[in-house]
C-alpha positions in Angstrom: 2.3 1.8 -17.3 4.9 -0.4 -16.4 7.2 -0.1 -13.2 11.2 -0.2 -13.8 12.0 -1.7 -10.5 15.8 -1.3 -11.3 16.0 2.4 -11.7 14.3 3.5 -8.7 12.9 2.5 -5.4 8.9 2.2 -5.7 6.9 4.7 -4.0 4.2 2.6 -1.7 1.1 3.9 -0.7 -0.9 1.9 2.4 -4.2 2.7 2.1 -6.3 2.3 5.2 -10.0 2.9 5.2 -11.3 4.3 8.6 -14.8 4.0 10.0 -15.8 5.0 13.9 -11.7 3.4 14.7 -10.8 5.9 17.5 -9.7 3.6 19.4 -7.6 1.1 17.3 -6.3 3.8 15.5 -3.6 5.0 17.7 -2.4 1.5 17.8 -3.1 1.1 13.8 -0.3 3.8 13.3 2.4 2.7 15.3 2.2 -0.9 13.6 1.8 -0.3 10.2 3.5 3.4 10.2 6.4 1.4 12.1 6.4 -0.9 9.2 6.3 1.7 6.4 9.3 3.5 8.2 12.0 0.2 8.4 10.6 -0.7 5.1 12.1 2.3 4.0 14.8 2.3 6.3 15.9 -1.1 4.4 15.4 0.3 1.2 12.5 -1.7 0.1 10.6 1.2 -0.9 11.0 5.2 -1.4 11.3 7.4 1.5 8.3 9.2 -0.3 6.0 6.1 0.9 3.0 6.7 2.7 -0.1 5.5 4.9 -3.5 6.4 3.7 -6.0 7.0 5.9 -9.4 7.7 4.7 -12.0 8.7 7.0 -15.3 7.4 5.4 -17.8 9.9 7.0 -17.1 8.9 10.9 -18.4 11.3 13.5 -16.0 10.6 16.2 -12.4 11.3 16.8 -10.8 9.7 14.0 -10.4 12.5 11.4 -8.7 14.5 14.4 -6.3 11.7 15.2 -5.7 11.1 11.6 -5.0 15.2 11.6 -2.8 14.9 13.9 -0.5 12.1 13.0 -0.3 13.4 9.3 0.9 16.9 11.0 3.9 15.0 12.6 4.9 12.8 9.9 5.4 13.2 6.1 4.5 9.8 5.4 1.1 10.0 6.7 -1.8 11.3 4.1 -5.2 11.4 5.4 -8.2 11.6 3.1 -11.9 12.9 4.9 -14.9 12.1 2.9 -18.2 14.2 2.7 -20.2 11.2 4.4 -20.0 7.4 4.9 -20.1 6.2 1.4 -19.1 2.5 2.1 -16.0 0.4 2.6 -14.9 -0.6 -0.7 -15.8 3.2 -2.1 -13.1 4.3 0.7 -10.2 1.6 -0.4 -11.2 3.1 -3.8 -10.8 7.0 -2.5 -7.6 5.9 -1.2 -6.1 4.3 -4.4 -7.1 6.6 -6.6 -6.4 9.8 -4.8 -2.5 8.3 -4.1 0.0 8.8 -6.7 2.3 5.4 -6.1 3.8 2.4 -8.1 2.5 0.7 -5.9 -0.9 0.2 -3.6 -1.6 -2.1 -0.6 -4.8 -1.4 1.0 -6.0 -3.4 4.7 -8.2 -2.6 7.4 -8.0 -0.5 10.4 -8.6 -3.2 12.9 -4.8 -4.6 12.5 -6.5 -8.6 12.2 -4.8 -9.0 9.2 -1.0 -9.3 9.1 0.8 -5.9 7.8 4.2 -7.9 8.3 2.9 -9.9 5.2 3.2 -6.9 3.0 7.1 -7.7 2.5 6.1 -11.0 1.4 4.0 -9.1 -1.2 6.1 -6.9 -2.2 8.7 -9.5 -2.9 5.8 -11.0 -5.7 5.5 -7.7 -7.1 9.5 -7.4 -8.0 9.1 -10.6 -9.5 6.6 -9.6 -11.9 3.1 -9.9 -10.4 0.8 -7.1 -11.0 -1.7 -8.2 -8.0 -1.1 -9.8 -4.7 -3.7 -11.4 -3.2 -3.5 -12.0 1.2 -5.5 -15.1 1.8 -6.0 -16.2 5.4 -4.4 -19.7 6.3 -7.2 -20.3 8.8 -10.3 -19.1 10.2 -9.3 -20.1 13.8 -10.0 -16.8 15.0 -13.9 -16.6 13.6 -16.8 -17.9 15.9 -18.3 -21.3 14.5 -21.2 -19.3 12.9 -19.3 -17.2 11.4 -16.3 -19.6 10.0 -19.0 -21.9 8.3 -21.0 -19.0 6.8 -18.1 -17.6 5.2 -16.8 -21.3 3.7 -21.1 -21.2 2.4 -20.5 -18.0 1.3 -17.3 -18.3 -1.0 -18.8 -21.6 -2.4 -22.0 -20.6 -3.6 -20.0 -17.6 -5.2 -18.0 -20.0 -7.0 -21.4 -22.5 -7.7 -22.8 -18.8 -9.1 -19.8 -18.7 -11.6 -18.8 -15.4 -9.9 -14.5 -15.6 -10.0 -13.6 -14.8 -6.3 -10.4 -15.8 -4.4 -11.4 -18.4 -1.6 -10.5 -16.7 2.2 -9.4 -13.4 0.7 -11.4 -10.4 1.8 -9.6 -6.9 0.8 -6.2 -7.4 2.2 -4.5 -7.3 -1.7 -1.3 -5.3 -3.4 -2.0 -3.8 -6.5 0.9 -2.3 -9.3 0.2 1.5 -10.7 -1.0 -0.7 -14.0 -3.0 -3.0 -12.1 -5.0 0.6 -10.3 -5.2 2.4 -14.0 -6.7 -0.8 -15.3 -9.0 -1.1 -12.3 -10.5 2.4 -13.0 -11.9 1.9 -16.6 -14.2 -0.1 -14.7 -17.3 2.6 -14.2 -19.6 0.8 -12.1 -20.8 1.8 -8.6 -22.1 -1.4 -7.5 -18.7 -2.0 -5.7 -17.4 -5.8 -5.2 -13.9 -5.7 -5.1 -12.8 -9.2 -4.2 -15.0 -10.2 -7.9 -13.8 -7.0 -9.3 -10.0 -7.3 -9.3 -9.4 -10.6 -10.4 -11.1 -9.2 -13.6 -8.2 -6.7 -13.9 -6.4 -10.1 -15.1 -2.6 -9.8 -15.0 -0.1 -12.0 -13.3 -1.3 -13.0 -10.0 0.2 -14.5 -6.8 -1.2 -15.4 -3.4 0.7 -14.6 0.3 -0.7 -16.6 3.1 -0.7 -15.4 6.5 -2.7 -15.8 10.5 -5.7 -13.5 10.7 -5.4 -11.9 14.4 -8.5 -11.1 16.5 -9.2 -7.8 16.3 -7.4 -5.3 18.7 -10.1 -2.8 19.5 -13.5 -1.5 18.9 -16.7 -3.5 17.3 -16.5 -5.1 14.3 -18.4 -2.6 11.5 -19.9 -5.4 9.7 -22.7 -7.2 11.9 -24.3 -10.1 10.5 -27.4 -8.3 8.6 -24.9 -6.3 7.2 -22.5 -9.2 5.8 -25.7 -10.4 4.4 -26.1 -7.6 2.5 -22.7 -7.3 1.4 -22.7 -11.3 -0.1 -25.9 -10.6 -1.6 -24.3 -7.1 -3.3 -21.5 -9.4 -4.6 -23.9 -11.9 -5.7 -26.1 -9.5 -7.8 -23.4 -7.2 -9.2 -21.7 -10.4 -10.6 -23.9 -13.3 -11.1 -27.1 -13.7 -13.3 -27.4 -17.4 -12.1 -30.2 -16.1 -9.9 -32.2 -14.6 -12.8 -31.8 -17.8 -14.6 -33.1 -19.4 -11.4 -36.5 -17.5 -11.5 -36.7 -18.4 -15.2 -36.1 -22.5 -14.2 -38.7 -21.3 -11.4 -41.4 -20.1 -13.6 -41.2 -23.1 -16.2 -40.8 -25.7 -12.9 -44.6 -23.5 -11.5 -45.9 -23.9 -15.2 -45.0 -27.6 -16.0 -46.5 -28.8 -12.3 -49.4 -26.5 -12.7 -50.0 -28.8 -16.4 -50.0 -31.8 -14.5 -52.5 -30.5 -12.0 -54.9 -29.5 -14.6 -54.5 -32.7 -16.5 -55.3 -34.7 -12.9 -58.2 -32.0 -12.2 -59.7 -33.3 -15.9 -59.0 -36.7 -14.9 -61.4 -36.5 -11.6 -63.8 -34.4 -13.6 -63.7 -37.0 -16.4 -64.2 -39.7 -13.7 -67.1 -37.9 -11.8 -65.2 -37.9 -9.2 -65.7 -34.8 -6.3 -63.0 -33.0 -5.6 -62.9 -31.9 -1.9 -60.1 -29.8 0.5 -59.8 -26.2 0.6 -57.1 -26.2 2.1 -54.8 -28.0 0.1 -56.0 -25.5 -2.7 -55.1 -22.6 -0.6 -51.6 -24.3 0.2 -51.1 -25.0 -3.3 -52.2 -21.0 -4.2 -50.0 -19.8 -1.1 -46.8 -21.3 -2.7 -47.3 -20.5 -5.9 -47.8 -16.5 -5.1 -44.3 -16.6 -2.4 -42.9 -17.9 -5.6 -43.9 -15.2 -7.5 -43.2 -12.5 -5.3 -39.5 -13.9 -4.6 -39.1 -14.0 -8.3 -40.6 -10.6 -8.5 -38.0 -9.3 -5.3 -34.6 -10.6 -7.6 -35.6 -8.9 -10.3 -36.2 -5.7 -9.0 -32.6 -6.2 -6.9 -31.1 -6.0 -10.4 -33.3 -3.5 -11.6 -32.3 -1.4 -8.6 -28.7 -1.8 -9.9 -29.4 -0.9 -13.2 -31.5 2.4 -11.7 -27.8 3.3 -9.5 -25.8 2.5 -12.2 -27.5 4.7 -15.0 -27.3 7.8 -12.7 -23.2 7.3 -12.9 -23.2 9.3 -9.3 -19.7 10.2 -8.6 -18.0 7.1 -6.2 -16.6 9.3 -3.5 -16.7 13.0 -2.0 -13.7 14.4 -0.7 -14.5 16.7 2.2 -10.7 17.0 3.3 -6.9 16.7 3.4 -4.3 16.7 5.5 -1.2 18.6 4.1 2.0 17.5 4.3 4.1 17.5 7.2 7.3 19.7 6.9 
């Protein structure tokens, strides 16, 4: 469904997924809703424009400040899901509940740049379909977590798994590019490997990631872990082939042993230490249990995937302001 820039103004949606953010929120409205509104203003985009807000299942005060904004202005939309259901599920609720020519989504926390959304929607006119906002530096990131992320988007690549290097889910997306994003049925959600799949024309916009203005970050390190292995496993089979290369590494050195045990016994020799047996016995089973652990990660997939359990719940919306 293509866009005829020329005949109309484009209808943007900003879709912000919201989780425990009562107190960047307030703050998260006046920047970006203050961007939205000159946007318009300048006639970038349709007066009908708005900010998303999805509220992904948080028990504090955000759904009432995201009531209460939406009550006051007409270009604010906010979505309430039934309970958490996850980050990318909520950028998903957002896009997919929005009618718009054109989608944006970025975080709550305001560290990446919402002035860089011009700059994206400048690519769009000229054709892109997807917008991707990469971060020019990492300045901003503690040491641990600066050279875990580089780790992180290089094995990726090493795993043959197509992911834009320093872009997280700061993106702008055409009407065509969301249709095309949503005959993709799985629930094993990794955006940043699932869009560039849409295909399309493609640009990058650059920009300073900010620290972030309030409140805790909601992804901790066990639960980045998580989130890279998720991408890994929902994208990759290198680390299936790896247990395969494993188990034929384990067969081909266990050969050799039993020719060398022959050897001795051939020999008359008297083979002595328990405890290099153990070692050997000890190594062999953590092998075989790790193997056994990534297979059942994908088999886990395959067991959510099957149940094709819906993505999202919507609990609530705001209407619109008058």
């Amino acid at each position: 469904e293509e866009m005829k820039m020329t005949e109309k103004l484009p209808k943007l949606a900003i879709v912000v997924p919201c989780y425990y953010e009562e107190e960047v929120l307030p703050k998260t409205l006046k920047v970006i809703g203050g961007l939205l509104k000159d946007m318009i203003k300048q006639k970038e985009i349709s007066g009908e424009s708005v900010v998303c807000l999805v509220n992904d299942g948080s028990k504090d005060k955000t759904w009432q400040i995201i009531q209460k904004a939406a009550a006051k202005d007409k270009n604010i939309f906010g979505i309430s899901l039934s309970r958490n259901f996850g980050h990318q599920k909520a950028i998903i609720a957002g896009m997919y509940e929005c009618d718009a020519d054109i989608y944006v989504t970025i975080d709550a926390d305001l560290q990446d740049d919402c002035c860089a959304i011009r700059e994206m929607l400048k690519k769009i006119k000229d054709g892109c379909d997807i917008v991707y906002g990469v971060r020019d530096s990492r300045d901003t990131d503690t040491i641990f977590k600066k050279y875990s992320a580089l780790a992180f988007y290089k094995l990726m690549k090493l795993l043959g798994v197509n992911i834009v290097y320093n872009h997280a889910d700061f993106r702008m997306m055409t009407r065509r590019a969301v249709n095309s994003l949503k005959e993709f049925p799985e629930r094993n959600l990794f955006l940043r490997a699932l869009v560039p799949l849409v295909g399309f024309k493609y640009d990058k916009v650059y920009y300073d990631r900010k620290a972030r203005e309030a409140g805790e970050t909601k992804y901790p390190l066990m639960k980045m872990l998580g989130f890279a292995w998720s991408g890994i496993s929902s994208f990759s089979i290198v680390p299936l082939r790896l247990v395969t290369f494993t188990g034929f590494a384990v067969c081909f050195l266990s050969l050799i042993f039993m020719m060398y045990l022959l050897y001795g016994w051939a020999h008359g020799k008297t083979l002595v230490g328990w405890a290099s047996l153990v070692t050997v016995i000890t190594v062999f089973s953590g092998v075989q249990l790790l193997s056994l652990g990534v297979i059942g990660e994908y088999m886990a997939k395959i067991f959510i995937e099957v149940k094709h359990r819906p993505l999202y719940i919507i609990d609530e919306k705001t209407t619109p302001a008058k």
